[in-house]
Every structure is written in C-alpha cells, then in structure tokens.
N, C-alpha and C positions, 0 to 999 in steps of 0.2 A: 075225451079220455083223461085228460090232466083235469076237470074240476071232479071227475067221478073218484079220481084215486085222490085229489085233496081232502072230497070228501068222506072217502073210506080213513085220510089219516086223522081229521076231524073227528069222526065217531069213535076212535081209541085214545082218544085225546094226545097223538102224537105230533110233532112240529114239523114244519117244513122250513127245510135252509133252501133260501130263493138265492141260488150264485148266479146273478145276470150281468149283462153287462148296460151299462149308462140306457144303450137305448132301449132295454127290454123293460125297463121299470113301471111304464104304463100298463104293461103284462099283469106284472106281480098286484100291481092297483085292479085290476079285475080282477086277478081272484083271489085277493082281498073282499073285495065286492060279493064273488059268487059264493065263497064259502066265512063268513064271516066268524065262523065255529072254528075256524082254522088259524090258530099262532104260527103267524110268518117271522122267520128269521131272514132280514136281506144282509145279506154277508157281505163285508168289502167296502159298506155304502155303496153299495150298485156300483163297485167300478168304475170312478168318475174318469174320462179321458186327462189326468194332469197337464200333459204334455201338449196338449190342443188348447186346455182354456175353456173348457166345453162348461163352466161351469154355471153358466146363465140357463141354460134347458134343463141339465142336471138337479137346482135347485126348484124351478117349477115342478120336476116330477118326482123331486124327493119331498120338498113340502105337501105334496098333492097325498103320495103313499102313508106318509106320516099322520094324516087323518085322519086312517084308518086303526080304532086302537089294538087293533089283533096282529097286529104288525111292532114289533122290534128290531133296531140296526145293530149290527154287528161292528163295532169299529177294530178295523181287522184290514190285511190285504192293500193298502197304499201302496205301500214301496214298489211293488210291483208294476205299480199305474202309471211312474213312469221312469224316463231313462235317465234322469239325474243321479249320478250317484252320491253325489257329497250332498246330499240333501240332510234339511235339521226340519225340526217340529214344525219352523215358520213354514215349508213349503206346505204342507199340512192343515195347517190352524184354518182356513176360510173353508176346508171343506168337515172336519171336523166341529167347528163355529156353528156350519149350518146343521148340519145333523143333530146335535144339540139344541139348538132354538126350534128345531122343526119338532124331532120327539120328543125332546125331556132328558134328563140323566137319566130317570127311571125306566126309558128303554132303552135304554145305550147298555151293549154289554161287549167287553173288551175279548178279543180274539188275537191269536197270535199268527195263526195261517201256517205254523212252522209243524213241518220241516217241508212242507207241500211248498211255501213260498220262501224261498233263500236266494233270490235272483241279488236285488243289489242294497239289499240288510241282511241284520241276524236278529235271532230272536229278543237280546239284549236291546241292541240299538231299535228298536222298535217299541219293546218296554218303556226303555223309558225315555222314545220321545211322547208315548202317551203317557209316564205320569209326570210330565212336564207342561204339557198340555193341562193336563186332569189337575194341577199346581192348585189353581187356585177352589178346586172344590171344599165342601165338608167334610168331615169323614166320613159320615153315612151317605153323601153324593159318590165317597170313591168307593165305598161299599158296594153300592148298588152298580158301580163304572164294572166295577173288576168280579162282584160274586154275587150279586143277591140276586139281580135280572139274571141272569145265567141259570142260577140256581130256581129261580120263580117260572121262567122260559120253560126250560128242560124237566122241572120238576126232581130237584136234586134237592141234596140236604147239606147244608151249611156245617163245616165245624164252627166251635165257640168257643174260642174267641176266632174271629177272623182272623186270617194271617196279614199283614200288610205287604202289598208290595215295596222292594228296596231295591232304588234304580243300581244299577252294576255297575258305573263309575261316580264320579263325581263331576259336576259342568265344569 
C-alpha cells in the first residue's frame, strides 16, 4: 500500500516528507528503490539517536540513502534528538558533517521544525546554529542550504534577489 500511494504521489509529480526515525532509514532506501519517480524528503536526517552515540549505523544508512539521487535531507529537527539543553552547533557539526559529505549542499535544504519542535530551542537558536555551521559555505552553497533546494524539491519560485539569512544575535 505505501509503494502504490508513493507511486500515485510520483505520477503528480508531488514529494514525500519521509519523518522516520534512525532505524527506519533502510525503509525510506527501499522505496527510494521501488519508486525511483519519487523526490524523498527525509526530514530531521532520520532522527539520529544523539544521546546514545548511535552514530556509527546511522552513517551506514545515511550514506547508503544518499545514493539514491531522488532523495533530499532536510536539515531540520536536531534539538529535539536529544536532552542537552545548553547544546551549541559543535554538538551538531559530525552529524550535519556527514549529511553534507554524503548528499551534497545541493540537497541539503534547511528546515526549522518550528513551532511543531520547541522542546529545548527556539527557532532563532536553531537558525543560527545552522548558519554557523553553514559559515564557511559560498553564497550560492548557502543559497542552495536555505532556498533553491527547497524551492527545486517543492517546485516553488524563488524571489530575486534572495533574501539572506541574518543570525539574531551576535557570538
């Protein structure tokens, strides 16, 4: 039932936001597989377990999904993964690191998860620990981080000039 309505949203040319968790990722890589007419959005990066360290299986089956190119990650949803709360960008950086080396900037498209995720951030503090992270990109790298993949994904339209993001304090 789930490849036959992937493939009804395939044939409208509409996306599917895959919200799994760590260990359903092999899921999303089949049906990546079965419908390959179908742009996945996995949102969250699969929800890596932070708090566990789970990141050694997490990268096997993120690297694994990411070779399939009908597939885009959402970098979105962290904070929520785990219970630190005075957490900065470095807790961050190795699972966002690999999302990046695995798909590209060109399908990393930035998500805010808000007002659905407000556990232990805000929308600000989440901003911009990703464009602290995103620091050392190009401009057209943060273009594509924050609007063009989004816009290319979703099939939306761009204003021109882009707007930049402007983190909401100062380090």
């Amino acid at each position: 039932d789930v490849v036959a309505g992937a493939r009804a949203l395939a044939s409208r040319s509409l996306t599917f936001d895959a919200c799994v968790a760590e260990h359903q990722l092999d899921d999303v890589t089949a049906l990546a597989d079965a419908v390959p007419g179908l742009t996945i959005v996995l949102d969250h990066l699969g929800k890596p377990d932070l708090d566990a360290d789970s990141s050694d299986a997490w990268r096997r089956s993120i690297t694994e999904l990411a070779r399939r190119p009908n597939v885009v990650c959402k970098v979105s949803g962290l904070p929520p993964q785990t219970s630190v709360e005075r957490w900065d960008v470095g807790a961050f950086a190795p699972w966002l690191d690999t999302a990046l080396d695995a798909f590209g900037v060109d399908r990393l498209l930035f998500g805010s998860d808000w007002p659905a995720s407000n556990g232990n951030s805000t929308y600000d503090r989440w901003l911009d620990a990703v464009l602290a992270w995103s620091s050392p990109f190009t401009p057209a790298e943060r273009d594509s981080l924050f609007a063009a993949t989004a816009a290319r994904t979703y099939g939306l339209a761009l204003p021109t000039p882009l707007p930049t993001p402007v983190p909401s304090s100062t380090p």
